[in-house]
C-alpha positions, 0 to 999 in steps of 0.5 A: 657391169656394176655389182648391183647389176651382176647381183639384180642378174643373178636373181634374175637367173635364179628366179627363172630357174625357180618359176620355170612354169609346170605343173609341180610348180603349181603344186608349190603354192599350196603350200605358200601361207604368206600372204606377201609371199603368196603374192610374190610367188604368183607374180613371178610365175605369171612373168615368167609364163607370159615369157615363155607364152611370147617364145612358144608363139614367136616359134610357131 
């Protein structure tokens, strides 16, 4: 594994932590005032959604 490798993991592994979908991570964008920002933040909440979405379903 290549550095950028381990570091594009690591940013991975954290952003699953941070978008884990809830409720109170809905709350979160309230208070989001960047538009660029805004936009990263509902992007990366609805991956990780549709990730978790495809788990629920391949276990029912």
């Amino acid at each position: 594994m290549t550095e950028k490798t381990g570091a594009i993991h690591e940013a991975y592994l954290l952003c699953q932590k941070t978008f884990d979908p809830s409720i109170e991570l809905l709350d979160e964008s309230t208070n989001i005032t960047d538009a660029e920002e805004l936009r990263f933040f509902r992007t990366m909440s609805n991956f990780f959604m549709q990730q978790k979405q495809k788990k629920i379903i391949k276990e029912a």
